[in-house]
BAGU-625391 format. One record per residue: chain; residue in one letter; residue number from 1; x, y, z of N, C-alpha, C, O in turn. Coordinates in pm, whole numbers, plus 32768, in hexadecimal, padded with zeros to 4 digits. Layout:
VEXTI   cadena   residuo   num    n_u    n_v    n_w   ca_u   ca_v   ca_w    c_u    c_v    c_w    o_u    o_v    o_w
VEXTI        A         A   NUM      X      Y      Z      X      Y      Z      X      Y      Z      X      Y      Z
...
***
This chain:
VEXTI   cadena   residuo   num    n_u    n_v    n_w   ca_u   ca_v   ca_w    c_u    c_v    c_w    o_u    o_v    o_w
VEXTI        A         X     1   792C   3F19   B945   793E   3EC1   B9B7   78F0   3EF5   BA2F   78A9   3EAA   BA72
VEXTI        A         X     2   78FB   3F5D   BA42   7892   3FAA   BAB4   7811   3F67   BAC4   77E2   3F1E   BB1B
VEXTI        A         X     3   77D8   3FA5   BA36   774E   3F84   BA2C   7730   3F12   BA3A   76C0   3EF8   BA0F
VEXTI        A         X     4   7771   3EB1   BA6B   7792   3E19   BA59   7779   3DC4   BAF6   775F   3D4F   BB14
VEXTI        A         X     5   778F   3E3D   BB42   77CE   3E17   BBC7   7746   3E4F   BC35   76FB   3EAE   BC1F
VEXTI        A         X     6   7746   3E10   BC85   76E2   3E5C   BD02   76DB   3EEA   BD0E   7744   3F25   BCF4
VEXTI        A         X     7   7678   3F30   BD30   76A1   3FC8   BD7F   7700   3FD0   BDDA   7712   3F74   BE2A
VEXTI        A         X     8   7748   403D   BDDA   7798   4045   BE67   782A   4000   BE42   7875   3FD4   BE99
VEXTI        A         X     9   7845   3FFE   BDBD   78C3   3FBA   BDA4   78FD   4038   BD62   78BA   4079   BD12
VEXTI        A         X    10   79A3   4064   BD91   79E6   40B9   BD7B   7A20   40A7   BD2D   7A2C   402C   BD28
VEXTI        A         X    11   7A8A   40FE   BC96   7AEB   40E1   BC5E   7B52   40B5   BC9D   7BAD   407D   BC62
VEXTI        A         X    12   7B51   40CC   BD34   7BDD   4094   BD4C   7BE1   400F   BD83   7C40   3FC2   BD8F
VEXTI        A         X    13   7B3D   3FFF   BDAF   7B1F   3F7A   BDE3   7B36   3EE8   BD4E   7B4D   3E70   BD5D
VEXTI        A         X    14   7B24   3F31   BCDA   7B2E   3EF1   BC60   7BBF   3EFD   BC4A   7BEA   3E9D   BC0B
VEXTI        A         X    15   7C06   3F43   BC63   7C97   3F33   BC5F   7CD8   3EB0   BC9C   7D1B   3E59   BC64
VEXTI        A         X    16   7CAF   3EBD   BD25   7CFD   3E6E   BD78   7CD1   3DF6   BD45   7D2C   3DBE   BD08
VEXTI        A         X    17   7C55   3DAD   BD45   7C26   3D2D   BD20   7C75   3D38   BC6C   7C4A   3CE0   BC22
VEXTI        A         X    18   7CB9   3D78   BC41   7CC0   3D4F   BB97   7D5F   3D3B   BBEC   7DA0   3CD3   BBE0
VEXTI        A         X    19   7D8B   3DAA   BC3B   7E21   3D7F   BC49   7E2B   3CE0   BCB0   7E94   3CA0   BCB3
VEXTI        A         X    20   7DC7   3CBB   BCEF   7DBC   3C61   BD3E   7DCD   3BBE   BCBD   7E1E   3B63   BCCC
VEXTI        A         X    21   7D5E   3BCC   BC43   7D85   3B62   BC0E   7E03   3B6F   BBB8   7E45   3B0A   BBA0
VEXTI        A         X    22   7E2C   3BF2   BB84   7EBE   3BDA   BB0E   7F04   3B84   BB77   7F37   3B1D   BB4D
VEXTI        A         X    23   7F14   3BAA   BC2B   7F77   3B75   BC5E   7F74   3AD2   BC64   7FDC   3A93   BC75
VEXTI        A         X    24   7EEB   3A8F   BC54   7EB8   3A2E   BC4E   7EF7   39D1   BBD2   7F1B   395B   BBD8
VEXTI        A         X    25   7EFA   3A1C   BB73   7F1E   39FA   BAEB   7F94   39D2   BADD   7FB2   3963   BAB0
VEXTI        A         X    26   800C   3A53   BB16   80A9   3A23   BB19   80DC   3A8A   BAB4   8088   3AAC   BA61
VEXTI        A         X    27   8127   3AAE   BAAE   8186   3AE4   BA54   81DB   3A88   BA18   8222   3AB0   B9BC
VEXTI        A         X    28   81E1   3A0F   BA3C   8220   3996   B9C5   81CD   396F   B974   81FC   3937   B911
VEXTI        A         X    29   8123   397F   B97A   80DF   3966   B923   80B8   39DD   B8B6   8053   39D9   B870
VEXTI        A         X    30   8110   3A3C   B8B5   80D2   3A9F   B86A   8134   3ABB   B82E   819B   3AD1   B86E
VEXTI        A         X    31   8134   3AC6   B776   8199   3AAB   B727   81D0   3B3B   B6D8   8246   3B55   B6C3
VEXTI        A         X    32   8132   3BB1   B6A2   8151   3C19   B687   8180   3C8B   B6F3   815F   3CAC   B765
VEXTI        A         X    33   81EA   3CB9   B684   8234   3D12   B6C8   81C7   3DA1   B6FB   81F9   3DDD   B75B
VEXTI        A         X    34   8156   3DD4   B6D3   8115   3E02   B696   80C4   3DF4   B724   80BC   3E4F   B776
VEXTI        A         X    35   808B   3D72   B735   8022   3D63   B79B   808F   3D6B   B81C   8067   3DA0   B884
VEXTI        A         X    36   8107   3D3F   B815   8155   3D30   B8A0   8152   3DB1   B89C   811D   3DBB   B90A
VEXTI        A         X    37   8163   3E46   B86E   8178   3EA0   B899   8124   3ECC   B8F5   813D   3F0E   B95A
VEXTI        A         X    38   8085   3E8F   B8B7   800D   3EF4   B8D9   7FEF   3EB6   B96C   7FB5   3EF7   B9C3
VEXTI        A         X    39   801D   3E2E   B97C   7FFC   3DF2   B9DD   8075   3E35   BA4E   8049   3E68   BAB4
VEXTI        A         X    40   80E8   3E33   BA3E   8123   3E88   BA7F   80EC   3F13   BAB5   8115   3F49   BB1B
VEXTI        A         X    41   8088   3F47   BA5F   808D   4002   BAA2   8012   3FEB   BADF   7FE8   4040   BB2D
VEXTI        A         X    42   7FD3   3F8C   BACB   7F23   3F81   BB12   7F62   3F4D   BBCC   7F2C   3F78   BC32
VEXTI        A         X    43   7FD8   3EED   BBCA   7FD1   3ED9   BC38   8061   3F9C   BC87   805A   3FC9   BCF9
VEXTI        A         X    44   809D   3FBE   BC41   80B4   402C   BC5F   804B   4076   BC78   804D   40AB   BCE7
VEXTI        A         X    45   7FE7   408E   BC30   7FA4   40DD   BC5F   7F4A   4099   BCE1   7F4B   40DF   BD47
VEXTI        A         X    46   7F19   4047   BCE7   7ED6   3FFD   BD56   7F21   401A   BDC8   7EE9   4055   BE24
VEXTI        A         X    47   7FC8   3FEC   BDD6   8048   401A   BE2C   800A   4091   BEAB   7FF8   40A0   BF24
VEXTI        A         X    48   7FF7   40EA   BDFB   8012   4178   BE60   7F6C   4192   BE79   7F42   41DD   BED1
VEXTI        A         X    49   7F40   416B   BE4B   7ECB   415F   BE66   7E98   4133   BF11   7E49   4175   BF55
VEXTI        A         X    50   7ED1   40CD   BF33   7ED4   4073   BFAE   7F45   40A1   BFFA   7F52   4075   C06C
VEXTI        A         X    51   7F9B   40F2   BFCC   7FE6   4155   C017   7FCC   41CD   C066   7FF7   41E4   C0D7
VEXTI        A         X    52   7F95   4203   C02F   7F21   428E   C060   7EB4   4265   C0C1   7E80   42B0   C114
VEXTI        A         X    53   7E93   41D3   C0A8   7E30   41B0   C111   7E69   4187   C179   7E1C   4162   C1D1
VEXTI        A         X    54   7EE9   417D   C193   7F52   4125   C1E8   7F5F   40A0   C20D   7F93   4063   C26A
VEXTI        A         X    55   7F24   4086   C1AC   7F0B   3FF5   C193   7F80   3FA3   C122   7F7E   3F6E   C0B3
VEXTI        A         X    56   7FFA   3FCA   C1AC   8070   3F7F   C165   80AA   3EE1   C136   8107   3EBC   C0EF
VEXTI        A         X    57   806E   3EB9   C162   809A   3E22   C15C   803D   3E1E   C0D1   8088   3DFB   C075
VEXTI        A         X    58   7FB8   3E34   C0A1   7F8D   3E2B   C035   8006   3E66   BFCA   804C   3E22   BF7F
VEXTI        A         X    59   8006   3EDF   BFD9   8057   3F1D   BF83   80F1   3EE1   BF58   8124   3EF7   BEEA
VEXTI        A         X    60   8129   3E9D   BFB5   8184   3E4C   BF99   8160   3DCD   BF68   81BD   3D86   BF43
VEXTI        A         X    61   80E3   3D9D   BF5E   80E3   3D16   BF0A   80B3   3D53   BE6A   80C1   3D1A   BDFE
VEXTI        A         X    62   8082   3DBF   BE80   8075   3E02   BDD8   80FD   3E3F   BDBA   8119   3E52   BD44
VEXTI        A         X    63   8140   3E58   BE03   81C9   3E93   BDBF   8232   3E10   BD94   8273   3DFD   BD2D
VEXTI        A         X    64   8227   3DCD   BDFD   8262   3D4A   BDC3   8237   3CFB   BD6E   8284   3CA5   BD45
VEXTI        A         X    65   81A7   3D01   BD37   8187   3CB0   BCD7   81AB   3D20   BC66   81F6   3CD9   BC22
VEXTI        A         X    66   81AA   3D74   BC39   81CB   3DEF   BC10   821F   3DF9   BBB0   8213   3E0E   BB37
VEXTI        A         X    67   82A9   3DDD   BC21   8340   3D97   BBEF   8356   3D2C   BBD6   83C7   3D08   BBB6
VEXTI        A         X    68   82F2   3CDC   BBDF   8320   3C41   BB88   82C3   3C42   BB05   82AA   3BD5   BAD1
VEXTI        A         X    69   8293   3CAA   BAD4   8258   3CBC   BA3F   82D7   3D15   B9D5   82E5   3D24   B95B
VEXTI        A         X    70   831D   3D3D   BA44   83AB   3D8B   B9BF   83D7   3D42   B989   8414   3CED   B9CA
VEXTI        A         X    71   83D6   3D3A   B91E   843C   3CCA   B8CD   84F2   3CF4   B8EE   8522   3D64   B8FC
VEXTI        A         X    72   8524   3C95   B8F2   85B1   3CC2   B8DE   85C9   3D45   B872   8586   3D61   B80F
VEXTI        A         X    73   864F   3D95   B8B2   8671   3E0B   B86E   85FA   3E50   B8A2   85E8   3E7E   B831
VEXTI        A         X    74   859A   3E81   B8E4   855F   3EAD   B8E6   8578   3F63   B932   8533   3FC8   B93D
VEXTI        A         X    75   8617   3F35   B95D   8650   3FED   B994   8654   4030   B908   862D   40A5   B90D
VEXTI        A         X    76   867A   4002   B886   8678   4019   B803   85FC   4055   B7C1   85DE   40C4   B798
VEXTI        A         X    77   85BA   3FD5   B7C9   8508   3FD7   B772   84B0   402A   B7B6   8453   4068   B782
VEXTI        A         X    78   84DA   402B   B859   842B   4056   B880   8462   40B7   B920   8430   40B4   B990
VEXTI        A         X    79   84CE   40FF   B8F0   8514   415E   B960   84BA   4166   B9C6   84AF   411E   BA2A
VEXTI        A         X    80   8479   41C5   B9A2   83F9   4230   B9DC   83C9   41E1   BA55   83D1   41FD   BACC
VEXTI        A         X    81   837F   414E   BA01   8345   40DD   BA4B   8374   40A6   BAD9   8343   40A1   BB4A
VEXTI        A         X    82   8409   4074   BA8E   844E   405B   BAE0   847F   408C   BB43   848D   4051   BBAE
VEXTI        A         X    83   84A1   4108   BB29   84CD   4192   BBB4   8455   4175   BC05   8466   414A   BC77
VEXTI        A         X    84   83CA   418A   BBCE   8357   4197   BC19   8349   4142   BCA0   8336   415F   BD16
VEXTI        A         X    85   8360   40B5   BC4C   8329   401F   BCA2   83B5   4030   BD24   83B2   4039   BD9F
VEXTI        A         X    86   83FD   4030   BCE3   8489   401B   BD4A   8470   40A4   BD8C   84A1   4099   BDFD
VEXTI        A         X    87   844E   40F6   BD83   8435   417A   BDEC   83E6   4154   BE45   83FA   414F   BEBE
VEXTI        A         X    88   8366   412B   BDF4   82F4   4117   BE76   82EE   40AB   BEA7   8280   4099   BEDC
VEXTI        A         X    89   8342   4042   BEB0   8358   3F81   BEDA   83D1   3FEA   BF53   83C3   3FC8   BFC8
VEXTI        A         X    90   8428   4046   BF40   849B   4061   BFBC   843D   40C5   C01C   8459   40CE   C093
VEXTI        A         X    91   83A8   4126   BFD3   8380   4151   C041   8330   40FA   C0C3   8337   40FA   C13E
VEXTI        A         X    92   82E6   40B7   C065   827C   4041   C09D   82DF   3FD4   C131   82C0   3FCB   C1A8
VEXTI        A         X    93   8355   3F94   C0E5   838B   3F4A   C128   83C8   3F92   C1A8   83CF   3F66   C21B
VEXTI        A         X    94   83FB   4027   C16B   8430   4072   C201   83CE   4077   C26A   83E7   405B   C2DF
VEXTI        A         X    95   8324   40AC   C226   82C1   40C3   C27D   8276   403E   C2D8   8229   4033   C338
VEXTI        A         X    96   82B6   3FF2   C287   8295   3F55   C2E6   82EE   3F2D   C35C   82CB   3EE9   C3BD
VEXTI        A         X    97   8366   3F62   C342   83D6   3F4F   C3B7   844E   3EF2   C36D   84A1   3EB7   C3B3
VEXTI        A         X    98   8450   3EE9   C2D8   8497   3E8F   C297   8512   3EDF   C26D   8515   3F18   C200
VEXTI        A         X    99   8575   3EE3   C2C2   85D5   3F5C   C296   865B   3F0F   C28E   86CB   3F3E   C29B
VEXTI        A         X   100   863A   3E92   C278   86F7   3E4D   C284   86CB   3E02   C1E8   871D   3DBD   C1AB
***
Protein backbone atom coordinates (compact mmCIF):
# COMPACT_ATOMS: atom_id res chain seq x y z
CA UNK A 1 0.00 0.00 0.00
CA UNK A 2 2.90 2.45 0.61
CA UNK A 3 4.40 1.98 -2.55
CA UNK A 4 1.02 2.84 -3.83
CA UNK A 5 0.68 6.21 -2.32
CA UNK A 6 2.57 9.67 -2.91
CA UNK A 7 5.95 10.43 -1.12
CA UNK A 8 5.60 11.87 2.18
CA UNK A 9 2.77 9.51 3.24
CA UNK A 10 3.25 8.02 6.81
CA UNK A 11 2.11 4.61 8.27
CA UNK A 12 0.11 6.44 10.46
CA UNK A 13 -1.15 8.80 7.87
CA UNK A 14 -2.37 5.27 6.14
CA UNK A 15 -3.86 4.30 9.36
CA UNK A 16 -6.05 7.08 9.91
CA UNK A 17 -7.50 7.27 6.23
CA UNK A 18 -8.09 3.08 6.51
CA UNK A 19 -9.67 3.88 10.08
CA UNK A 20 -11.47 6.92 8.44
CA UNK A 21 -13.28 4.56 5.77
CA UNK A 22 -14.05 1.18 8.15
CA UNK A 23 -15.91 4.11 10.05
CA UNK A 24 -17.55 4.95 6.72
CA UNK A 25 -18.56 1.39 6.23
CA UNK A 26 -20.44 0.84 9.72
CA UNK A 27 -20.09 -1.89 11.95
CA UNK A 28 -23.71 -3.08 10.96
CA UNK A 29 -22.31 -3.80 7.69
CA UNK A 30 -19.65 -6.05 8.74
CA UNK A 31 -20.67 -9.64 9.46
CA UNK A 32 -17.25 -11.60 10.40
CA UNK A 33 -16.46 -11.91 13.72
CA UNK A 34 -12.86 -12.10 12.59
CA UNK A 35 -12.81 -8.76 10.56
CA UNK A 36 -14.95 -6.91 13.48
CA UNK A 37 -12.10 -7.66 15.70
CA UNK A 38 -9.37 -6.32 13.47
CA UNK A 39 -11.40 -3.37 12.68
CA UNK A 40 -11.81 -2.76 16.29
CA UNK A 41 -7.84 -2.68 17.24
CA UNK A 42 -6.87 -0.55 13.99
CA UNK A 43 -9.24 2.13 15.31
CA UNK A 44 -7.70 1.41 19.05
CA UNK A 45 -4.71 1.77 17.84
CA UNK A 46 -5.40 4.99 15.71
CA UNK A 47 -7.24 6.11 19.42
CA UNK A 48 -4.03 6.18 21.02
CA UNK A 49 -2.41 7.04 18.30
CA UNK A 50 -4.40 10.55 18.05
CA UNK A 51 -4.07 10.54 21.73
CA UNK A 52 -0.37 11.20 22.06
CA UNK A 53 -0.86 13.82 19.47
CA UNK A 54 -3.63 15.42 21.65
CA UNK A 55 -5.75 15.27 19.20
CA UNK A 56 -8.73 14.18 21.27
CA UNK A 57 -11.85 14.56 19.70
CA UNK A 58 -10.27 12.36 16.77
CA UNK A 59 -9.41 9.78 19.16
CA UNK A 60 -12.83 9.62 20.49
CA UNK A 61 -14.49 9.13 17.14
CA UNK A 62 -11.93 6.08 16.65
CA UNK A 63 -12.64 4.80 20.06
CA UNK A 64 -16.22 5.01 19.51
CA UNK A 65 -16.27 3.52 16.27
CA UNK A 66 -14.01 0.93 17.96
CA UNK A 67 -16.84 -0.13 20.35
CA UNK A 68 -19.49 -0.48 17.95
CA UNK A 69 -17.36 -3.35 16.09
CA UNK A 70 -17.55 -5.72 19.52
CA UNK A 71 -19.97 -8.07 18.94
CA UNK A 72 -22.12 -8.77 21.91
CA UNK A 73 -20.49 -10.83 24.88
CA UNK A 74 -17.60 -9.30 23.92
CA UNK A 75 -16.30 -8.72 28.05
CA UNK A 76 -16.17 -12.73 27.46
CA UNK A 77 -14.66 -13.14 23.76
CA UNK A 78 -12.35 -10.24 23.47
CA UNK A 79 -11.48 -9.08 27.38
CA UNK A 80 -8.15 -7.56 26.62
CA UNK A 81 -9.94 -5.53 23.69
CA UNK A 82 -12.50 -4.51 25.51
CA UNK A 83 -10.64 -3.28 28.79
CA UNK A 84 -8.49 -1.44 26.15
CA UNK A 85 -11.34 0.60 24.16
CA UNK A 86 -13.35 1.38 27.41
CA UNK A 87 -9.97 2.56 29.10
CA UNK A 88 -8.98 4.80 26.41
CA UNK A 89 -12.90 6.18 25.31
CA UNK A 90 -12.86 7.21 29.72
CA UNK A 91 -9.29 8.78 29.15
CA UNK A 92 -10.07 10.71 25.88
CA UNK A 93 -13.63 11.80 27.11
CA UNK A 94 -12.11 13.01 30.63
CA UNK A 95 -9.37 14.93 28.51
CA UNK A 96 -12.15 16.64 26.50
CA UNK A 97 -14.00 17.89 29.61
CA UNK A 98 -16.68 14.99 29.28
CA UNK A 99 -16.77 13.89 32.91
CA UNK A 100 -20.64 13.47 33.70
Amino acid sequence: LQALLPHGYSDDTILFIVVDLISRVGAERVHDSETRLLYAQLNLTAAKKATNATDFASASTCVECGISFLSDGHWKTSYRLSLELFSQSALVEWALGNTE
